[in-house]
N, C-alpha and C positions, 0 to 999 in steps of 0.2 A: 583551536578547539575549545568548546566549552569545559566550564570549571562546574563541579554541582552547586556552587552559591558565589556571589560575590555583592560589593559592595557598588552601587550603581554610579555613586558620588556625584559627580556634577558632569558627567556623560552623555550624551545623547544616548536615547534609547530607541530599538526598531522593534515590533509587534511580529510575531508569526503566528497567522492563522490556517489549523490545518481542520477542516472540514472531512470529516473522518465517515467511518462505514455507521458507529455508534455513537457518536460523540465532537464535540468541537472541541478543538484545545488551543488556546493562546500560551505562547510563548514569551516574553521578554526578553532581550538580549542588549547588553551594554555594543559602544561603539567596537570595541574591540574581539566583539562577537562571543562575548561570554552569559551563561546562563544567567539572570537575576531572578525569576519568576514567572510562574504558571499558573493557569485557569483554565476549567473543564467545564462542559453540560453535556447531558444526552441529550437524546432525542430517541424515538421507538421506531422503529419498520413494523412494515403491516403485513403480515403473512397468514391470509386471510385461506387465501384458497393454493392449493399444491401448485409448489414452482413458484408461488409469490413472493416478491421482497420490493415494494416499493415504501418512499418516505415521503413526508411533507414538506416540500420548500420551506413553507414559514417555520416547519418547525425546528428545520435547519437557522433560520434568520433567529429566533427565540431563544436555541441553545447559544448562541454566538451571543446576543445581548446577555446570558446568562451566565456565560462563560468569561464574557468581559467586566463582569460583578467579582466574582470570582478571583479575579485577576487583581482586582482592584483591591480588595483586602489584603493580599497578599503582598503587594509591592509599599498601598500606604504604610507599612510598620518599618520598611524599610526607606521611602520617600514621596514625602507627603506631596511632591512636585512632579511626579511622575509624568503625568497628561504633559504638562508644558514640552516636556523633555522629549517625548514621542517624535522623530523625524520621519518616518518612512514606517510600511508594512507591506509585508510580502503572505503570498497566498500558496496553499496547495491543498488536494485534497484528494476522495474517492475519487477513483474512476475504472470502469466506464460507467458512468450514472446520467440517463436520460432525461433530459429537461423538455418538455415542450413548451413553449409560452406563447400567445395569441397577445393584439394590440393591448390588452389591460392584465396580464401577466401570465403564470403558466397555467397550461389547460385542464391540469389533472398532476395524481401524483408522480413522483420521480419515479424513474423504475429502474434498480442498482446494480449492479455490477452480480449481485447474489440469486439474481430473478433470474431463472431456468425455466421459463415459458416459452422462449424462440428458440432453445438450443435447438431440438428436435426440428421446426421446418428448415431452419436454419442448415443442419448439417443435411436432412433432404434434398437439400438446393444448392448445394455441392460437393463435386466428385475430388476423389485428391489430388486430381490435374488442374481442376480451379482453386482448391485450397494451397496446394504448391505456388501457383502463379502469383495469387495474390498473397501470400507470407513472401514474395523475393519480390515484390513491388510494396508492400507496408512495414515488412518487419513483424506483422502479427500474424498467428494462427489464427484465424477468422473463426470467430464462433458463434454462437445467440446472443453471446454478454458484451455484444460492440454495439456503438448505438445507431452505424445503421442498421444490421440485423433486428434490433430491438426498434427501432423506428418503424423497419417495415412490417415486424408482426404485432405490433400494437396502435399504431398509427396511420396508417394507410387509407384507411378511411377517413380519418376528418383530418389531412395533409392540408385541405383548403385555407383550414383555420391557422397550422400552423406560421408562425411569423419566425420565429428562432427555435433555433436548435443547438443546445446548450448541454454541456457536462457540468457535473456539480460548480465545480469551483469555478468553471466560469461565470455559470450562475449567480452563484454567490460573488465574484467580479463587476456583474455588472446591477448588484443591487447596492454594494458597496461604493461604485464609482459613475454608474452608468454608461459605464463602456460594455460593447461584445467582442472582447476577444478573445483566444486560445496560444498557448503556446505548441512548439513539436512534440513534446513528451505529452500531452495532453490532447492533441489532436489525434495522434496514434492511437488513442482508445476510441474515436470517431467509424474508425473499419474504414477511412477512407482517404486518409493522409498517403499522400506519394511522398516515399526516404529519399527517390532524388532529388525532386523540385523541391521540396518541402513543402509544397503545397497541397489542398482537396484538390481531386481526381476527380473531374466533372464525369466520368466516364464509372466512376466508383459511386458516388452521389445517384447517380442513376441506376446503379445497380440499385442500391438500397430504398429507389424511390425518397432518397431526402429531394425537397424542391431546391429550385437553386436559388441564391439568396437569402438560405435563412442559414447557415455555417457562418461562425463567427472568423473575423479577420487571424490571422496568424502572426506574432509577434514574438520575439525571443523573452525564454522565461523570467531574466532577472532585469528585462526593461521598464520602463514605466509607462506605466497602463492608463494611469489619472492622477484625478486628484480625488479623494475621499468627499464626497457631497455631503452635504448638511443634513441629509438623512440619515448617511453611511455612517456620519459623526458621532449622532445620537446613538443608531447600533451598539459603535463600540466602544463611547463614551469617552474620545480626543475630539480634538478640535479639528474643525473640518480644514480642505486644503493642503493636507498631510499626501503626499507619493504612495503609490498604491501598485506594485508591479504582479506583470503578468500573471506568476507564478506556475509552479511547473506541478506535475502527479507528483501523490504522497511517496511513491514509491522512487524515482529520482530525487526526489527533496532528501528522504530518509537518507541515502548513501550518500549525497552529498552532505551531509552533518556526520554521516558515521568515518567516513574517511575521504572526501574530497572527490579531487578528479586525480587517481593514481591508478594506475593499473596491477592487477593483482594481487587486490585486497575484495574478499568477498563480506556483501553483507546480507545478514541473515535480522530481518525485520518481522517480527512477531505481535499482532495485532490480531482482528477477526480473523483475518487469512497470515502464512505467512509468505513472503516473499523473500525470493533467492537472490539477489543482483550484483553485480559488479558493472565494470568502466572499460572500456576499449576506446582504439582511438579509432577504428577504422568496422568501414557498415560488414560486420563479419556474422554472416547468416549461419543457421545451424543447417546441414546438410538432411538431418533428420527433421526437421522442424518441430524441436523440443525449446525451445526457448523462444522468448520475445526480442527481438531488437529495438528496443527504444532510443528517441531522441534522448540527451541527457540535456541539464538543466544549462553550458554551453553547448554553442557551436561545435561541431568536429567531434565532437563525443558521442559515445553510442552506450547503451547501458545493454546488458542482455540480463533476461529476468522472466524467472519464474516464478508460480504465484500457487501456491498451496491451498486452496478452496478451504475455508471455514475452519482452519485448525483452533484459531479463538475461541469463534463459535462455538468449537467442539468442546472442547476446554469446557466452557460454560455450561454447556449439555451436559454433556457427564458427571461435572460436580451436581450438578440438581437429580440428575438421576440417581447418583447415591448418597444424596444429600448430605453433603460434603461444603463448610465454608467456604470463602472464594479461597484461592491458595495451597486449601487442605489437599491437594489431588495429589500434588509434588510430593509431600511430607508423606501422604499414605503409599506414593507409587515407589519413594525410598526404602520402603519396608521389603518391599518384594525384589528377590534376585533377578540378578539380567536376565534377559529371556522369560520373565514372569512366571516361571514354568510351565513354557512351551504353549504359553498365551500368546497370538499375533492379534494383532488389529489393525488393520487397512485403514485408514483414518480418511474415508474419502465421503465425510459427511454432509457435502453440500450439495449431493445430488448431482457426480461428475467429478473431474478432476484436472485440475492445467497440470499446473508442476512442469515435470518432463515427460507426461504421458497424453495428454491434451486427449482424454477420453471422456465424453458428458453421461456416458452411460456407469461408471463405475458408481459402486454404492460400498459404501462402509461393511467389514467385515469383523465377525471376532470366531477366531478359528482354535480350536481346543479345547472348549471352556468344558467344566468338569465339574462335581461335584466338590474336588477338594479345594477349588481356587477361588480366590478374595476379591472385595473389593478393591485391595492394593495389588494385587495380580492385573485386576482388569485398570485400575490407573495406570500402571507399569505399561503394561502393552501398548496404552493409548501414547503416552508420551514417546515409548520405543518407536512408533509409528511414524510418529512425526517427525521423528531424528532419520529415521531412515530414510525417510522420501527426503528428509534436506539433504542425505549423504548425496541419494539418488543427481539431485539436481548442481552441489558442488561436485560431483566426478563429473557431468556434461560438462560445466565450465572449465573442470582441469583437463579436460582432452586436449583442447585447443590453446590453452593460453595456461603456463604456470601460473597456481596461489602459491602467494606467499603469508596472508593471512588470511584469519576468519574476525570477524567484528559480528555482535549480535546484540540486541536488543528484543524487548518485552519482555516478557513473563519470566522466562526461564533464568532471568540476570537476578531474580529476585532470591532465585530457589540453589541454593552450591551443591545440592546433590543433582538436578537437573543441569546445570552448568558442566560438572562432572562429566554424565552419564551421555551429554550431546559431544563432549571431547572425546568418548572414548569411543561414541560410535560414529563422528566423523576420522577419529585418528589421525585427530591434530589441534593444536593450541586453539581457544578458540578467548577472544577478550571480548568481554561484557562491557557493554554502553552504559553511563548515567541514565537511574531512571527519569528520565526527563523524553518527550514524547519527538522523536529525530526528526521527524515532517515536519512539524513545527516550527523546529530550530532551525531546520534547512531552510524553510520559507523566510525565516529574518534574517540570516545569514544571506540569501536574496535579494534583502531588502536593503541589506548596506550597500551593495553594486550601484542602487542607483542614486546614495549618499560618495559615491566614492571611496569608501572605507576601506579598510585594509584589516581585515579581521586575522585573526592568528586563525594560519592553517591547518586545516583537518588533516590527522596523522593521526592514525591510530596506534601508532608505537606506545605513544602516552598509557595507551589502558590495562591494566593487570592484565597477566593470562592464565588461564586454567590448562594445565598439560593432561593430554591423556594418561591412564592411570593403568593399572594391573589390570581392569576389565577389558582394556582395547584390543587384545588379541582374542577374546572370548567371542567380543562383536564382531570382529568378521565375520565369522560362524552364522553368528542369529542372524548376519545382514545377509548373507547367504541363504538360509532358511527363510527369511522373511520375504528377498524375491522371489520366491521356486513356490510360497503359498498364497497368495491371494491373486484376485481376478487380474490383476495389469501387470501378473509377474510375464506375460510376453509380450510386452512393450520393455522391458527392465533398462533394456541399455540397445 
């Protein structure tokens, strides 16, 4: 498991690049799979018109050249020899995120995982006998945010032109190496990866009117992909000819850093959205089809995972809405007691919701509000929100499989009255990640597989824990009241 600093000494080092919803972020990692240093950039989405959320490739390629600056500072104070030392990088990122590209590269912008333009014909154009059918043939709830759904409502008309059809990070794969492939965990966000062959379902491919031919090859996620090309080099500023593997989604990469391949340890990954996940060994579908079944980053692993639309996002909205520094949401929502007084907030701000309710129509709620309540009344509720739908989505995975922990990373690791307050309303220990970006780490941690390396194994035993406190019998209550009031309390369980 990673250390939050160490000394890189005379180590080989491995890169992890994870191509994020907002952001690129490079990792560092010594041979023996310990953090040494990180690099960030944005990038913007363009949410031009209702339901929009696409990005610009290059500006994906840009923040990565910027991001790998970044990096560079940081690591020269610690080793002026860094570049040489580089043996290998490992990938992950957004998904599902639409790439088209024609013979001289992509046709138009990305269209992300966040764009709610195809849910609607999307769920028009199936009944829940074809959404059951294909959730126990992919593993996925089929919805407008796969990229065949999103192919066929955006692309069907100039399909001529298309030549590949790409998710972020493979994308970004094949500008870095000039290879197109995909991994299982990554093809799964395609809408058309078959969990038993492991392969595209030319039968699904057709569903979605993708052509045949332009889906990239399938490779396991911690093999190797290439070799880094002399342009790729420039990118991200090592010497070209460096191993470059598949790499797998941001959201197996994260749990594979936050606690390995073990079973019943959940991880709770806090980003624009947050995501629910844990590790199984076996393809164990949800009879309600509340969860995803994902490939995991090996063979014989199955991740199941749900994915909280926009709680980031929301985060970021609401601090601007009551114009609040970044941060200050936590500090203000600690002022107000549990239950904000008898403030709820649905926190279903992206226009829809996965989770464990896999409803496109849900829309954010705030239910009580009053004359006497605060802006840390209305933080409170938003954060209760968010915890609650996490509780929501660890009781789905505790039905079938005991937890034995909780691991969690983003935001909330930052804030101990948030840390707190998400123990007391899942009611149970929950340990806080190094702030260090887990996709990332998981993607170079990847990237040693194909050095042969032997990294010290993710265990999250290693990490402090926060115990539930004197409020966790209060919260049942409000988690009680909180299903029974807003619009998906009859989806609850």
């Amino acid at each position: 498991m990673a250390d939050p600093a160490t000394d890189p000494g005379s180590q080989s080092l491995v890169l992890g690049i994870d191509l994020g919803t907002s952001a690129v972020k490079i990792v560092a990692a010594a041979s023996d799979g310990a953090f040494v240093a990180t690099g960030s950039a944005s990038f913007p989405t363009i949410c031009d018109l209702p339901g929009q959320a696409e990005q610009d490739p290059d500006a994906w390629v840009a923040a990565l050249a910027e991001a790998a600056v970044s990096l560079d500072l940081e690591l020269r104070r610690q080793c002026r020899d860094w570049r040489a030392r580089v043996a290998a990088i490992g990938l992950t990122g957004q998904l599902p995120t639409l790439v088209c590209s024609g013979a001289q590269g992509p046709l138009g912008r990305a269209i992300t995982w966040k764009d709610a333009r195809a849910d609607g014909p999307t769920s028009a154009t199936i009944d829940p006998t074809q959404r059951r059918a294909l959730y126990e043939r992919t593993g996925m709830p089929i919805d407008g945010r796969y990229l065949g759904p999103m192919f066929r409502h955006h692309w069907l008309n100039r399909s001529p032109e298309v030549r590949s059809i790409l998710s972020a990070k493979d994308y970004l794969l094949s500008v870095l190496t000039g290879q197109r492939l995909t991994d299982p965990s990554t093809a799964a966000g395609y809408g058309a990866f078959d969990l038993e062959s492991g392969a595209f379902s030319e039968a699904l491919c057709e569903m979605w009117r993708m052509p045949a031919g332009t889906l990239p090859a399938v490779r396991s996620a911690h093999s190797r992909a290439g070799q880094l090309t002399p342009a790729g080099a420039r990118i991200v500023g090592v010497r070209a000819g460096i191993p470059v593997t598949v790499g797998a989604a941001d959201s197996v990469s994260s749990a594979f850093a936050m606690a390995g391949l073990e079973e019943g340890i959940a991880c709770i990954i806090m980003g624009s959205s947050t995501v629910i996940i844990d590790a199984v060994r076996d393809a164990r579908l949800d009879p309600a089809t509340r969860y995803l079944l994902t490939p995991h980053v090996e063979s014989g692993w199955y991740a199941r995972e749900m994915d909280l639309l926009a709680t980031g996002t929301g985060y970021r909205w609401l601090s601007g809405l009551l114009a609040l520094p970044d941060g200050e949401l936590d500090q203000r929502a600690a002022e107000s007691p549990p239950g904000a007084r008898d403030l709820i907030f649905a926190p279903y701000l992206g226009g829809g919701e996965q989770g464990a309710l896999w409803d496109p129509t849900l829309r954010g709620m705030l239910r009580g509000l009053t004359l006497r309540h605060t802006s840390s009344d209305i933080a409170r509720a938003f954060l209760e929100g968010v915890a609650f739908e996490i509780r929501r989505c660890i009781e789905v995975l505790a039905e079938t499989a005991p937890l034995r922990g909780v691991v969690v990373a983003g935001h909330f690791t930052a804030h101990q009255t948030s840390l707190e307050m998400l123990a007391d309303i899942l009611h149970r220990p929950v340990r806080p990640f190094p702030p260090v970006s887990p996709a990332a780490l998981g993607a170079a941690l990847g990237a040693l597989q194909v050095l042969a390396a032997t990294p010290r194994r993710a265990d999250a035993a290693w990490l402090p824990q926060v115990l539930p406190g004197d409020q966790s019998r209060v919260y049942h209550g409000l988690y009680a009241s909180y299903l029974a009031n807003h619009p998906g309390s009859h989806r609850a369980q």
